[in-house]
C-alpha positions as CSV (number, residue, x, y, z in Angstrom):
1,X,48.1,52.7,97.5
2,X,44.5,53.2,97.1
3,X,42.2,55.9,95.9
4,X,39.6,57.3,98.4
5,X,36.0,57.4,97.0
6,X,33.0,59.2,98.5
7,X,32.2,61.5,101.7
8,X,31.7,59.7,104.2
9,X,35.1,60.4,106.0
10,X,35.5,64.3,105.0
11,X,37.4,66.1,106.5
12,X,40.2,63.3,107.2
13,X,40.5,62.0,103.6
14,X,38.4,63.4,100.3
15,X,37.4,61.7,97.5
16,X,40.7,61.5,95.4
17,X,42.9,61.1,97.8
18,X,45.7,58.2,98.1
19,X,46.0,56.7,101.0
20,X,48.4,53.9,101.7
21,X,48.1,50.8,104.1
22,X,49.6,48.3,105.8
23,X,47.9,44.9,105.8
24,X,46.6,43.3,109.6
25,X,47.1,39.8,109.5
26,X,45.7,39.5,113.3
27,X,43.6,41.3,114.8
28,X,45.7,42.3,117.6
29,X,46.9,44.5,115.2
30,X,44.2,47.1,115.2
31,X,44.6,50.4,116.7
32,X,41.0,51.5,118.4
33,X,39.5,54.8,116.7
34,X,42.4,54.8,113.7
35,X,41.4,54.4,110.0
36,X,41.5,51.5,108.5
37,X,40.8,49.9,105.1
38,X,38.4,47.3,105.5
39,X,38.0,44.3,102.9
40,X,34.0,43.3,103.3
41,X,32.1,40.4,101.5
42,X,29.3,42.7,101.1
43,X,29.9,46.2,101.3
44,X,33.5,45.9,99.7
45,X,36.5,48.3,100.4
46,X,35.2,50.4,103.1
47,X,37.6,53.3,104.7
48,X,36.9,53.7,108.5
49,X,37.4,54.0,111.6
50,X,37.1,51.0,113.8
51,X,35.6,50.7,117.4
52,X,35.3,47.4,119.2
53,X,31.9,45.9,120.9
54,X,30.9,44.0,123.6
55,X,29.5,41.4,121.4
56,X,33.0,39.7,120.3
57,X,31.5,39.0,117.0
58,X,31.5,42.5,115.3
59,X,33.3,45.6,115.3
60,X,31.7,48.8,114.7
61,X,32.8,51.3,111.7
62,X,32.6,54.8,112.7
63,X,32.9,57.8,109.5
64,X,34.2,60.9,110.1
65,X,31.5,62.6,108.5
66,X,28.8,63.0,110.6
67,X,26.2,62.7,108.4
68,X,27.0,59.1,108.3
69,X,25.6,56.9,111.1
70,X,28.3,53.9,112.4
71,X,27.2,50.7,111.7
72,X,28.2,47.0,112.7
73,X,30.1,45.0,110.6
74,X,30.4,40.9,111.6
75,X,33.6,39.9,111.7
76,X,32.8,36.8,109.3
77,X,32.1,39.2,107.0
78,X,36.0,40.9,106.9
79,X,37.7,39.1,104.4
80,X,40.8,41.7,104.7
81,X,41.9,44.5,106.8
82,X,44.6,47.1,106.7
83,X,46.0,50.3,108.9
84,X,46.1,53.6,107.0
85,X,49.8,54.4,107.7
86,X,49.9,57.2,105.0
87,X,48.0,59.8,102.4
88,X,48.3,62.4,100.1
89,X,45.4,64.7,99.2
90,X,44.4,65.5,95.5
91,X,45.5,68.9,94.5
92,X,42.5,70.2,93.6
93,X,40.2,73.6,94.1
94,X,37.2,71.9,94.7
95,X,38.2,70.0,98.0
96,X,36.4,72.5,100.4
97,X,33.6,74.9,100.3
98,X,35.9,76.7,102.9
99,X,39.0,77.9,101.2
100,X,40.9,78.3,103.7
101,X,40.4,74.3,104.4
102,X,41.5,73.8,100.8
103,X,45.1,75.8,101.0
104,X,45.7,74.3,104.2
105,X,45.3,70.1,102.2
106,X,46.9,71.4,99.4
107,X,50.0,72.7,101.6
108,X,49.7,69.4,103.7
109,X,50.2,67.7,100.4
110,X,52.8,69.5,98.7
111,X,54.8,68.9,102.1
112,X,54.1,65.3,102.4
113,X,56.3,63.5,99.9
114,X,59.1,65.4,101.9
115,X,58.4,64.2,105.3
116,X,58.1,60.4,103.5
117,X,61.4,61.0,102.3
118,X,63.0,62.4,105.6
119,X,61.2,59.6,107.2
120,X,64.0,57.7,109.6
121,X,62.8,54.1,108.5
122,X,62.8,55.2,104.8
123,X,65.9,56.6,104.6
124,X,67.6,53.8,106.4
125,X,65.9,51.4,104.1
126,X,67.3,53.5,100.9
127,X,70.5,54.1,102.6
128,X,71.0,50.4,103.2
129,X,69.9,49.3,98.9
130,X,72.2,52.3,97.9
131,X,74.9,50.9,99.2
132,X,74.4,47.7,98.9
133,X,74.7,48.0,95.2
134,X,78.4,50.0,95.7
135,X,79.8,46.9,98.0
């Protein structure tokens, strides 16, 4: 679980959001145009969206805010990477200039933790310790 800093991917995630990953141990593994966390030597954590190239040797890291140009990053320079699989959104007035963007995040958020709970894999994985401790 990591906190979001910054603007440059409003409106997907805001600055105080949690988002959670899952670590990419190949690259393979990465989904085309999906957010990721990306580990840099320079530029540090970076949350973006990830596009490939035809040069082999970088990838290039797309915000969501357009006000934000994408940029190349080399892949020698990725020391980590992870998929975004989850978030929740700060609960807070100040989100959105438009306030009709704010109530829809905060309902978004108050509903989340419910639809993590209800999730099939979740509940089979608490289902399964449960009653592991009974037998």
């Amino acid at each position: 679980m990591i906190e979001v800093t910054g603007d440059s991917m409003i409106p997907k995630f805001y600055p105080g959001d949690i988002i959670a990953c899952s670590i990419i141990n190949h690259s393979r593994y990465i989904e085309w145009n999906k957010c990721h966390l990306i580990a840099t030597i320079d530029r540090g954590m970076l949350v973006k969206r990830i596009m490939p190239r035809t040069d082999k040797d970088c990838l290039t890291a797309v915000s969501d805010n357009k006000e934000y140009p994408p940029f190349d990053i080399p892949k020698d320079e990725i020391t980590g990477m992870a998929r975004i699989v989850g978030e929740m959104g700060k609960l807070s007035p100040n989100l959105s200039p438009n306030k009709k963007d704010t109530k829809k995040r905060c309902v978004k958020t108050l509903a989340q933790p419910f639809s993590i709970i209800y999730s099939p894999v979740i509940f089979s994985f608490v289902y399964a310790a449960f009653f592991s401790f009974i037998w």
